[in-house]
Every structure is written in C-alpha cells, then in structure tokens.
N, C-alpha and C positions, 0 to 999 in steps of 0.2 A: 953603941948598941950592937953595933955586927959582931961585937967581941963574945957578948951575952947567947951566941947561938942559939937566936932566934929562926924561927921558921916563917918567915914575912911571906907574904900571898899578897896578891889582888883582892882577894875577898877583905883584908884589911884595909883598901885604898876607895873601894866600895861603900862598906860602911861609913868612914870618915865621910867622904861625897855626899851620901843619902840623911846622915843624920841631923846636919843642920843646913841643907837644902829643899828649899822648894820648886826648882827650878826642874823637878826630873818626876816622870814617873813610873813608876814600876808596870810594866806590861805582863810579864811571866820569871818566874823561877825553877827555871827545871829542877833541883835539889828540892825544894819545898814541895812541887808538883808532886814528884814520887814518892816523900816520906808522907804527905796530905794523903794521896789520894794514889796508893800503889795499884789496883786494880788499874784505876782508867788508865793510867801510863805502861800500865806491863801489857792491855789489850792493844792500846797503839803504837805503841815503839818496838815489843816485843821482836827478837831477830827468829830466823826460820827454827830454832832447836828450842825457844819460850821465854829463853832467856832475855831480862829487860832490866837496863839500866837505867836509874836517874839524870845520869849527865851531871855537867858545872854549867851550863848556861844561864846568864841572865839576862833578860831582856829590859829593858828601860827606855823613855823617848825624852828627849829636853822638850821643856815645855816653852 
C-alpha cells in the first residue's frame, strides 16, 4: 500500500477505532464544531484580527 501513494492520517486510525467500538465516546470535534456551527466558534476562538479557525481536535473518553 505505501507504494499506491496514499495520503494515510490519523483521522483514518480514528474511524477504524470508532466504527465498530463501543468502548469510547465522543466528547467534542473541533472540525465539525466549526463547519456545524461557524458563528459560535469564530465568537470564541476568534484571534485578536477575527480570524478563527476550526482546528483538528478530537476529543473522546473510554468508557
């Protein structure tokens, strides 16, 4: 597969994890956070010039 120059992430090691586990669960997703709901994220993360990014965070807790 490394020959096929793929572009592998954690966000693929994540899913695998989450889709046939019950063992975890989802707290927050900053990426979802800001494409759901960009107002309330740009009012609280916003930096001093307004400018506000989503972030890669995700939060999750073992159950």
């Amino acid at each position: 597969m490394l020959g096929e120059n793929r572009s592998w992430n954690e966000q693929y090691l994540l899913r695998a994890l989450l889709m046939h586990s019950s063992g975890f669960e989802v707290l927050f997703g900053c990426s979802y956070a800001f494409w759901r709901y960009p107002e309330v994220v740009v009012a609280a993360l916003a930096n001093a010039d307004g400018a506000a990014y989503g972030g890669g965070s995700f939060w999750l807790r073992r159950l």
